[in-house]
Each structure stands twice: as structure tokens, then as C-alpha cells.
N, C-alpha and C positions, 0 to 999 in steps of 0.2 A: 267367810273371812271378813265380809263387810259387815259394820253394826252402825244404828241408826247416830252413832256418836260421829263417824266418821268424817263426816264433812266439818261439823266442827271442831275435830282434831285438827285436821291440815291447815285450818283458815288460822284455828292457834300457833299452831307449829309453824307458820309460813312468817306468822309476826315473832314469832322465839327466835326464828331463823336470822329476821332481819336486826332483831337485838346482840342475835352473836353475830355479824357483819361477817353470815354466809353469804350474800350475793352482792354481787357488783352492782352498785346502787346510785345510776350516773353512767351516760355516755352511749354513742351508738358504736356501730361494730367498727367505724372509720373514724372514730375518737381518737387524737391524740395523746390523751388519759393525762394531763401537765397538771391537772387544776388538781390539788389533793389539799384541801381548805376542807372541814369536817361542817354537817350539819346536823344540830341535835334533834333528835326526832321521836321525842318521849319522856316519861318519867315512869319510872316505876319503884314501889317502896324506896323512894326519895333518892334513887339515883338515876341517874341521868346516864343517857346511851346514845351513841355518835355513831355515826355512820358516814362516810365518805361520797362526795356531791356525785366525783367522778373517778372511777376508776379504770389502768388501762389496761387491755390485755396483756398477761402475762410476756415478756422475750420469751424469744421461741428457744431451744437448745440447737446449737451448741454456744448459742453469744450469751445465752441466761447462765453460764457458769462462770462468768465473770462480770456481769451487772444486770440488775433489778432495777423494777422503780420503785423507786422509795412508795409512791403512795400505796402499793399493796401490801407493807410492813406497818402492823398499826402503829409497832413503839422501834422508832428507828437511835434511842440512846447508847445501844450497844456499838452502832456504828462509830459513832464519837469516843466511846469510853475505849475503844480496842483499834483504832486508829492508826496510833503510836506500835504498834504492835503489828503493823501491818494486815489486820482480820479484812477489813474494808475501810471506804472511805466514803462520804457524801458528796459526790459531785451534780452539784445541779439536783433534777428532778429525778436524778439515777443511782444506787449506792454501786458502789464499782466493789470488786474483789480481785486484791492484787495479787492472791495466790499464797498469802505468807499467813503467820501463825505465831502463837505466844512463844514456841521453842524452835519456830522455821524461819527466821525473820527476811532467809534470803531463796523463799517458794519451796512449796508442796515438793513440788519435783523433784528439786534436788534433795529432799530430806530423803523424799520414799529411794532416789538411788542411793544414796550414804547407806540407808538401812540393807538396798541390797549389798550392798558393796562391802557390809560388818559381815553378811552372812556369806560372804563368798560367791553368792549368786551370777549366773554367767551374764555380760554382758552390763553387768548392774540393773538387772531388770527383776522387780519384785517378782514377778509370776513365776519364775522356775522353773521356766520351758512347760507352764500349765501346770506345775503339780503346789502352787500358791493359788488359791480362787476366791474361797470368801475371809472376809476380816469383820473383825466386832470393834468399832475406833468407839471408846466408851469416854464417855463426855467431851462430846466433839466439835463442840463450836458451830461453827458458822459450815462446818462438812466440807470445808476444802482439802484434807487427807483425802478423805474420800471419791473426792471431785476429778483428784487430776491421780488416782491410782485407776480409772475407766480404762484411758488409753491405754493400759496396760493388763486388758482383759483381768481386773481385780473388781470384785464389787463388794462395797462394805454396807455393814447396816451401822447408820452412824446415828448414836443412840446420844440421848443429853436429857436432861431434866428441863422443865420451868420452874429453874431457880432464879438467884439474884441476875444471873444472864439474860431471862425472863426469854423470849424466844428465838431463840437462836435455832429450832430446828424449821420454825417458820423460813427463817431463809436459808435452810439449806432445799427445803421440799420447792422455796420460788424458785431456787435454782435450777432444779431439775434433776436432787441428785437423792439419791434412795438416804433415806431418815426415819426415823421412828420416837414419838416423844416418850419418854421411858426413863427410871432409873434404878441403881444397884443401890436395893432398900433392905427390906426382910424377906420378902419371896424372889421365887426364880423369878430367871429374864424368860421371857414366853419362847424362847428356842430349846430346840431338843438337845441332848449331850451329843460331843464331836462336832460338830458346827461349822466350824470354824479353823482355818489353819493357820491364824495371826490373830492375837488381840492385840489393842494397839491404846496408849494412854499419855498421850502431852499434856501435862498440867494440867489434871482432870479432876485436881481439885477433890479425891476421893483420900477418905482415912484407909489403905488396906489393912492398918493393923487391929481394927475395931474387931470388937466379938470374935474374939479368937481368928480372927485371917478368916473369917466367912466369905468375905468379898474373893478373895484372890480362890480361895477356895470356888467359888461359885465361876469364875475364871477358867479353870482347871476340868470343871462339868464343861467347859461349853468346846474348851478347845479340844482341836482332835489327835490322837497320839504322834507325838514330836512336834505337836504345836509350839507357834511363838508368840512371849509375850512381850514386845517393844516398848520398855517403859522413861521416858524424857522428860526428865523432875530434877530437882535441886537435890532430892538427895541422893541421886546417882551418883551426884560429882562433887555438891558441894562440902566445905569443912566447916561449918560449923558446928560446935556441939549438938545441937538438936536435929539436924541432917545428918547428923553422924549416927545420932542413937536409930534414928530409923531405919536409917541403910542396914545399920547390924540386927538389928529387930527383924527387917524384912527376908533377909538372906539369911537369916537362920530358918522362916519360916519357910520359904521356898525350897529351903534344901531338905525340911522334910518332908516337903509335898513331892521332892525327890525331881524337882528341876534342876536345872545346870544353866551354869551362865553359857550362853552361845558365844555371843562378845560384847564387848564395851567400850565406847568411845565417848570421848568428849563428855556430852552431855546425856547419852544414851546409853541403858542397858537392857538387851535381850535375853533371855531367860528361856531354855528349850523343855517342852513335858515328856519322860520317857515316854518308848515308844511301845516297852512293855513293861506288866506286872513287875519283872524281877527284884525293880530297887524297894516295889511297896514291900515284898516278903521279905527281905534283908532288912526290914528296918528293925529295932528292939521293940519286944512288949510295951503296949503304951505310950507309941509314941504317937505325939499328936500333929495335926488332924486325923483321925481314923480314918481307916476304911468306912465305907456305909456298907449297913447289913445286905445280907440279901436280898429283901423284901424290898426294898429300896430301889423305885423306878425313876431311875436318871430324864427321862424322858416325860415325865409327869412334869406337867408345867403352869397350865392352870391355875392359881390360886395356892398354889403350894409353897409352904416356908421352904426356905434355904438350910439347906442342914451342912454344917462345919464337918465332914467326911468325903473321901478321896473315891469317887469312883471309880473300881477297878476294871480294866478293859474286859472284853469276851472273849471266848477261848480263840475263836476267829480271829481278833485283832491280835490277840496274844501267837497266834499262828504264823500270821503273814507281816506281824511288826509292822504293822499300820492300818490306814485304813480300808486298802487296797480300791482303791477309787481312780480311775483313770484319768490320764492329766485332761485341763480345757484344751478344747472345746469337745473331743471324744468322751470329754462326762456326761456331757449333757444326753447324749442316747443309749449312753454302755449303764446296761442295768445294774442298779447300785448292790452291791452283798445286802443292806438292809432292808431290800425289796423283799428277802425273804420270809421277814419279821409279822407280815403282813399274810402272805401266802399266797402273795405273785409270784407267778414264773416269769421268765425270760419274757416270753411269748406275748403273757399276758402288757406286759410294760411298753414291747414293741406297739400294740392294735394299739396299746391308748396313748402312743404317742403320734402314729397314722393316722387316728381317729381325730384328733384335738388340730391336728395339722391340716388335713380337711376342714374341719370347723371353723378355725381360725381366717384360712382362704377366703371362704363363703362370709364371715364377718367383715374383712376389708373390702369385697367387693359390694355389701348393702352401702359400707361407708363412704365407698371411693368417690361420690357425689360429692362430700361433704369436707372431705379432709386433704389435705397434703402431706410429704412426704414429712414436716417437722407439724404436723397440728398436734400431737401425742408425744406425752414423752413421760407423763406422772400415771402408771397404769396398777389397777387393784384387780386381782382377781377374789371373790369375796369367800369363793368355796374353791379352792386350787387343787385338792386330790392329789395326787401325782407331779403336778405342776405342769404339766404338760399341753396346757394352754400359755402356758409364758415360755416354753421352750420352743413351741411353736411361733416364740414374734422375736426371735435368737437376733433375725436380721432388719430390724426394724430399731429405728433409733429411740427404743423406749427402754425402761426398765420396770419389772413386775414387782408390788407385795401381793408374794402368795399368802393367802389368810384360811386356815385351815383350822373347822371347829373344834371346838373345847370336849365336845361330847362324841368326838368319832374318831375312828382309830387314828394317830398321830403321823400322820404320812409328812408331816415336816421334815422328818428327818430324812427321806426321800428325796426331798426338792434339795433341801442342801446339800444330799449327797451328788447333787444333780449339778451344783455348781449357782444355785439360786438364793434368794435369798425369800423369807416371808415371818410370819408369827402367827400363834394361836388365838381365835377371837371365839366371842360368844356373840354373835348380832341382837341378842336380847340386850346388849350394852350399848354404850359409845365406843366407838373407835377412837385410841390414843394419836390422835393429829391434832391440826388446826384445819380452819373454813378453807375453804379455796384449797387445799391440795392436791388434787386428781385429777387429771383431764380425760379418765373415759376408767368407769368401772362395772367391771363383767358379772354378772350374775345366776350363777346354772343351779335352779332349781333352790336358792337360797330362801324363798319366800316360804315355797311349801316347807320347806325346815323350820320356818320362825310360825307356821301356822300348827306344826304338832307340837311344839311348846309350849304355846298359848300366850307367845307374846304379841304385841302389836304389833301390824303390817303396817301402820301409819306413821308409828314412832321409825320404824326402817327407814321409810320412806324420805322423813324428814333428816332423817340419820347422813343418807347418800345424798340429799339436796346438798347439806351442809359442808360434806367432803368433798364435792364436786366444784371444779372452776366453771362459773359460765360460760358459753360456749362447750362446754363440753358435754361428753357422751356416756348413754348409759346403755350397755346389753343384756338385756334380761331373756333368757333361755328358761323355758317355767309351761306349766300347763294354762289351757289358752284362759281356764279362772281366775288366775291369777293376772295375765293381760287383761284380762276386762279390767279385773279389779284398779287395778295401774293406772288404765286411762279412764277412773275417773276423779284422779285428781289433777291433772296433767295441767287444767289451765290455774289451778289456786296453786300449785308449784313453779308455775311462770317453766314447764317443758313441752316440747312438743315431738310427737312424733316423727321420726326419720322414715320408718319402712316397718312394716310387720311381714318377717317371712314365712311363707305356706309352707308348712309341714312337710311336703312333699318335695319341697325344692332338697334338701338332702338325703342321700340315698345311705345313711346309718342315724336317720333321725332318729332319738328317744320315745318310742312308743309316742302320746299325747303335748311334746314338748313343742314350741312354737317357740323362735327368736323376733326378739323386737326390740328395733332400738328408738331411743329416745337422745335427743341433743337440748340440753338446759338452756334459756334462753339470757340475755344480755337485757338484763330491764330496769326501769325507775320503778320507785315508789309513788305513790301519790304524796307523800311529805316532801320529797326530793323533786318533784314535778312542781309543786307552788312552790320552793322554796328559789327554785330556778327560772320563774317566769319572772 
């Protein structure tokens, strides 16, 4: 796996890194972190690249879902620009989050209970007594939907582009609340079909009536039968001509994708997806959007166009008129029907969630030296399986992406039958985030994978540096060649070793698999060290 290029891989990658302002560059672990005054510290093909003197550790959750510090946001104009709009504010050294939004202007909270409160829901509580668990909030700002539907056992993947907003899911991830940088373009969203039992869209700023309703269409794959989809736009409610033509435009199209209005208030309309086939058969010859063929894997995600056709349920769903998925938190161990898609049993779902639960144990106790009850809270599993390393930390005040590869069988749709949330990756690429969003990412056997590939172990390497907040943690479970291999980059990555555990310390270890973690370090530059003396 090692080749004589390697060391000057990582010495490159370590300055690539420090050009993408992956590392906190400034400050010791008792740094107040006030001073965010930028120093430039380079040229390359004639632009210039800044890097921050000092930067401070992240707020810890749960007071990071209502203010940051500014200096860990490179471009904090958005703060200004959506002010008035209640998104956040800059006070001082901190942007604060007052909870409000382009279409909430008076908090998260109260919107998400009006929305239960249109659907009748008991209590006004989105979740549904649990049978409400994950949402898709698609172009979602600064993730406060998302933020404050937690306390309500609801987890969304709050998706947004780097458009003219330019980073808005940068602070939704400071925040600590699950996000994904991503947008609804010509291929699918990296999740499996049924997903999702809410989509959710405030002034998201998306055309749905482009190419033939593909968008709302590709909507339609992800939610799961008798999904909602909460849409808070002008042209819900308002009159004028061109509001008007769209409203009529859209509701024509949804009613032959064979949705129903749920309800409608004010500035809100809900829209429910049957629960079975029957409305797509009753429709006339030709009508549009089709059915998609047979051949036609709803669950192929990949790199795959989006195709304008109606996903028809399975005979299953068509059976039991839904998805039959047990409400939160009993989804999380009650084996999902599409476990069988795979050719697990019961049985088999039960050991690997005992298994991972074990596991999991044995990881907090190498770390308990090093962390406290809030050090974690931004967590990646990089090969999720099952997911059952993230249901194993149910009680820990973190939240998981499960990341499940491109080239092996699709057990996404697993995890979120599970009540979790994650995406499809290929680690031969980048991961879609920004620097600094993760504070501890899991690794079980992901190297040996990138090694029958034949991609680079150094380019990984520098991959997870980059994802990773200083201070933070990385677990690598892998054969002990690939530990070697690891620790010999460890001082040109500015990490160091926590604990390597003896194979023997678990009693269902992996034949040759060895755990070892690593904690990324809190360091200067030498440009940042003269520039500071």
C-alpha cells in the first residue's frame, strides 16, 4: 500500500490542506479563539489564500444550536444579508441563531407545531407518537427546521447547495445539526427510494415545474408511501398572476402524480403520496409522469440521471399500505421488511446489532481518557453496513452519517428504515462537506477497500484530515498493515495516537482486525508562528 511517493504525498496534501483552511491555524487548547484577523500565507497561480491567526474550538451542543463563532465561518455575509429575516445575527465575536426563518419569522417551533397541527397530529407534535422519523428539508438554510425538530425525536438531512447563499450548510454542520452539501440538479439525491416520511421546502428557491416536474418527481422516489410534502412559498397563497399560473401548474401536476392536498393554511401547503398503487392504475393511457419500467432500480443512486417516472410500490407495500416500519424508537432494533432484500434474517440483524453494541462499548472506554459527555456530537461512520454502529450511540448526544459505498450492496435503505439518516460515497472521491465538520470518524476496514481499488491511501488520508475538527477523533478498525501504514504519517498530519487495541481485548474480534484511534492535533503553522511573534 506504501509507495516511495508517499511521504511526499502527505507533505503536499498537508499544504493543500492548509490552503483549504482544514486546520485550526492559531491558538492553544485554552485559547479564547476572539482574534479572527486573517493571515495570508502564500501565492499560488496568482491567488492568494488566507488562513485564520486564531481559531476557537467549536461550542459544544447543545448551546452551538444557537450560536457560533463567527471566526470559524470563512464568509459570514449571509449573516447580514438574512438578519432582517430572522436566519441569525452577528453579535460580537459570535453569530447567534434566533431560531426564525424566511417563512417562520416567529421560530422553528412554532412552525413545526402549526404543521402538526394542519395534519391533525396529537398533541401538535410532528413525530406521530413515532410513526414521523426522518425528513428531507431541501434547500434549508442555515438548518434551523432541522435544529429544533431534534427535541422531537425527528431527524432531517438538511440538504442546500453552495449557491449565491454560498455556505449555509457550513453553519448548519458548526451547529451540530446533521446537513449534507448537495442539490436537486439532473441526477438522484444519494438516498434510497422511501426515505423519508416528510419532505419539507420554505422558499427553497427551486423551479419544480422544470423538465417536466423531474424535481417533484425525484421527491416522490425519496418519500415513503403516504409521505408529506410541506411546501411554504408565495405561490401557495399568493394572487398574483404569476403565482397564480404556478400554483395551477403545480397542482395539476401533483394530482397526476396522484398526491392529495393534506391541508392548507395560510402560507402553507401539504400534499400526501398514496399509500398504494391504486390511483397510478386508474389513471388514463398516457398520462404524464409515467410509471418507470421495470428494469428501473429506484434505489440505484450513484451517479444516476433522474428519470421523470412514478415509482410504483412493491407488492409488500401494496399489501400492508405502507411501509410497515415500527414507530421511534422500536425502529431502531425491530428488523426492517427490506432487510430481506439483502438476505438477512431476523436473527442475522439482531448479532449485528449486539455485535456493534459491544464494539461501540469497547470504543468509548479507549476514549473515556480523552472526551466528555458533550466532546462529540458531528460523527461519520465511513462504511455503516447496517448502521448499527450509529444505533449503538441511540444514547449519546451525537448524530451519525452513515456513508455506505457506491460498489456494495445498498443497505441505505436499511439505516433509514432504521429511523437514521446517511448517503452513498465512493472514498476514491471527496466527501460533499466543508474543513472542520466532524469531530470523530469511524473507520471498519474502509482502507483495505480503497486498497483493491487501487486508489490512494494518502489521498483518504488527507481526505479525513480535512473533514475532521482539530481536536478531534479518528477509529480506524483495519488489519494491523494498514496501522502501520497510518502511523507513518501521523506527525506530517499534525495527529497522534490515542491507544492501539490488542486484538484480543474483544471476544467477536474480526479474524486480523486491530482498533486504533487517533485524536488530530490543535496546531500552528510556521507562517502563522512568525507571523505571531
Amino acid at each position: 500500500m506504501v509507495d516511495r511517493r508517499g511521504a511526499a504525498a502527505i507533505e503536499y496534501g498537508s499544504k493543500s490542506l492548509r490552503k483549504l483552511g482544514s486546520s485550526y491555524l492559531g491558538g492553544d487548547d485554552d485559547s479564547d479563539g476572539k482574534q479572527d484577523d486573517f493571515t495570508k500565507f502564500g501565492q499560488e497561480d496568482g491567488e492568494e489564500y488566507t488562513v485564520p491567526k486564531s481559531f476557537p474550538i467549536p461550542i459544544k451542543w447543545p448551546k452551538s444550536r444557537d450560536e457560533v463563532w463567527k471566526a470559524n465561518i470563512p464568509h459570514t455575509h449571509l449573516a447580514h444579508e438574512k438578519s432582517d429575516q430572522n436566519w441569525m445575527v452577528v453579535k460580537g465575536e459570535k453569530i447567534v441563531f434566533p431560531g426564525g426563518g424566511t417563512h417562520f419569522h416567529y421560530g422553528a417551533d412554532k412552525y413545526i407545531a402549526s404543521i402538526a397541527n394542519m395534519l391533525n397530529f396529537s398533541k401538535n407534535n410532528l413525530n406521530n407518537e413515532g410513526r414521523l422519523r426522518t425528513v428531507l428539508d431541501v434547500g434549508c438554510g442555515v438548518a434551523s427546521f432541522g435544529a429544533y425538530l431534534l427535541s422531537s425525536n425527528i431527524i432531517a438531512m438538511s440538504l442546500a447547495p453552495n449557491d449565491v447563499h454560498q455556505n449555509q450548510i457550513q453553519f448548519a454542520l458548526e451547529r451540530g445539526i446533521p446537513a449534507y452539501l448537495g442539490v436537486l440538479g439532473t441526477k438522484r439525491l444519494p438516498y434510497p427510494s422511501r426515505s423519508f416520511e416528510l419532505a419539507h421546502c420554505s422558499r427553497c428557491r427551486i423551479d419544480w415545474l422544470q423538465r417536466d416536474g423531474i424535481l417533484l418527481v425525484e421527491l416522490d422516489r425519496l418519500l415513503r408511501p403516504g409521505g408529506y410534502f410541506a411546501y411554504s412559498s408565495p405561490e401557495a397563497y399568493a394572487q398574483d398572476e404569476e403565482d397564480l399560473r404556478i400554483w395551477r401548474e403545480m397542482s395539476a401536476l401533483v394530482g397526476r402524480m396522484c398526491w392529495k392536498i393534506a391541508a392548507k393554511r395560510n402560507q402553507t401547503v401539504i400534499w400526501q403520496k398514496p399509500l398504494t398503487n391504486d390511483c397510478y392504475l386508474e389513471r388514463e393511457p398516457g398520462t404524464q409522469p409515467p410509471l418507470c419500467r421495470s428494469d428501473d432500480d429506484p434505489d440505484a443512486v450513484w451517479g444516476v440521471q433522474m428519470e421523470a417516472c412514478i415509482t410504483p410500490y412493491s407488492d409488500h407495500d401494496q399489501r400492508v399500505k405502507g411501509s410497515g416500519l415500527a414507530p421511534w424508537p422500536a425502529r431502531l432494533t425491530t428488523p426492517p421488511p427490506r432487510l430481506a432484500d439483502f438476505g438477512y434474517s431476523s436473527e442475522m440483524f439482531g448479532k449485528d446489532t449486539e455485535l456493534w453494541r459491544h464494539r461501540v462499548e469497547n470504543y468509548w472506554n479507549l476514549l473515556s481518557p480523552k472526551i466528555q459527555s458533550d466532546t462529540l456530537r458531528n460523527v461519520m461512520d465511513m462504511k455503516a453496513s447496517l448502521g448499527s454502529f450509529a444505533a449503538a450511540l441511540k444514547d449519546k448526544d451525537v448524530w451519525v452519517m452513515n456513508v455506505v459505498p457506491e460498489d456494495g450492496p445498498n443497505t441505505l435503505k436499511v439505516i433509514y428504515d432504521r429511523g437514521l439518516i446517511g448517503t452513498v460515497h465512493n472514498w476514491c472521491e471527496a466527501f460533499s462537506t466543508y474543513p472542520r465538520t466532524y469531530d470523530l470518524l469511524h473507520a471498519w476496514t474502509v482502507f483495505s477497500d480503497i486498497e483493491k481499488k487501487g486508489c490512494s491511501a494518502e489521498d483518504l488520508l488527507i481526505e479525513m484530515d480535512r473533514m475532521l475538527r482539530p481536536t478531534g477523533f479518528i477509529i480506524i478498525r483495519d488489519k494491523q498493515s494498514v496501522v502501520d501504514f497510518v502511523k507513518k504519517y501521523l506527525v506530517a498530519l499534525h495527529w497522534e495516537t490515542v491507544t492501539t487495541a490488542d486484538p484480543s481485548s474483544e471476544s467477536d474480534q474480526d479474524g486480523d482486525d486491530v482498533v486504533f484511534v487517533i485524536q488530530k492535533k490543535l496546531w500552528l503553522t510556521s507562517e502563522s508562528l512568525r507571523d505571531t511573534e
